[in-house]
N, C-alpha and C positions, 0 to 999 in steps of 0.2 A: 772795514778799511784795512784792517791788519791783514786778512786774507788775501785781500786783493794786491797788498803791497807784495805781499810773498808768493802771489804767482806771476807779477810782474818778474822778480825776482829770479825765481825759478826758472819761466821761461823766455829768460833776455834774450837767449840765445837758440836760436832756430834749431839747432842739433840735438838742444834738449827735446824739442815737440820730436823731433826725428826720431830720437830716442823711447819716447814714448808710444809712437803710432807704430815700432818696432816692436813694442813686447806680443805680447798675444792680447786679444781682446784691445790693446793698446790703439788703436785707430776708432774703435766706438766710446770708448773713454775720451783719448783727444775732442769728440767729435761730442761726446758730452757737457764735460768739461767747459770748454769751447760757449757750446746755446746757454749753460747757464751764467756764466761771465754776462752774454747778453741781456739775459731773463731778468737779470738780478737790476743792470742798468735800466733799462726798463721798466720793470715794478716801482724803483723810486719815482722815476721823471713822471709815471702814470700819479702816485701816492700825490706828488707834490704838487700837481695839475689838478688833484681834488682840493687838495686843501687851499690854496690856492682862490678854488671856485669859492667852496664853502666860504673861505673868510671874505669872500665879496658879495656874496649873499648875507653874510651875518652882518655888514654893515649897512645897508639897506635901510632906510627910513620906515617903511614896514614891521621889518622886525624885530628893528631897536623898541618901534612904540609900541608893539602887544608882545614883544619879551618873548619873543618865538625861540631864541636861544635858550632859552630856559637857564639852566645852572650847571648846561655843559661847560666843558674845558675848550678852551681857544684850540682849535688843530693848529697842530705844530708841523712845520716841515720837517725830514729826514733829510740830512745831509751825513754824504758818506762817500770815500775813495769809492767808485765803483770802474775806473778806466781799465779796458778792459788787453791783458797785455798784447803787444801790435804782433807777436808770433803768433796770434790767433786768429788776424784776421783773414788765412788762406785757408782755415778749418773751416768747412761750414758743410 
């Protein structure tokens, strides 16, 4: 979350991405940079969409009554800043 707030941060401003896709190599880095901002959004929504499932399966009359969860741990959702900053959305 703190990451994400400090590329928000960093890149408020469209001259900073300019700035970057200016140095050397700086256009495959933006362009990096950039897919994993999305990768990372993604990965939760995907994470939260199992757990999600899972905790609607573990409720299930089934496998409340032969204890099919065994003595696992409840899945927990992942919540976290993952927005992804808006000067990125012309990198792609």
């Amino acid at each position: 979350s703190e990451l994400s707030r400090d590329l928000r941060e960093v890149f408020a401003d469209p001259s900073s991405v300019s700035a970057l896709r200016a140095t050397p190599d700086g256009e495959e880095l933006a362009t990096d940079l950039s897919a994993a901002c999305h990768q990372v959004a993604l990965s939760r929504r995907f994470l939260n969409d199992g757990v999600q499932a899972a905790r609607l399966l573990r409720r299930g009359r089934l496998v409340r009554l032969f204890r099919l969860a065994g003595s696992a741990p409840r899945p927990e959702m992942f919540e976290m800043d993952d927005v992804v900053p808006a000067t990125f959305a012309a990198i792609g």
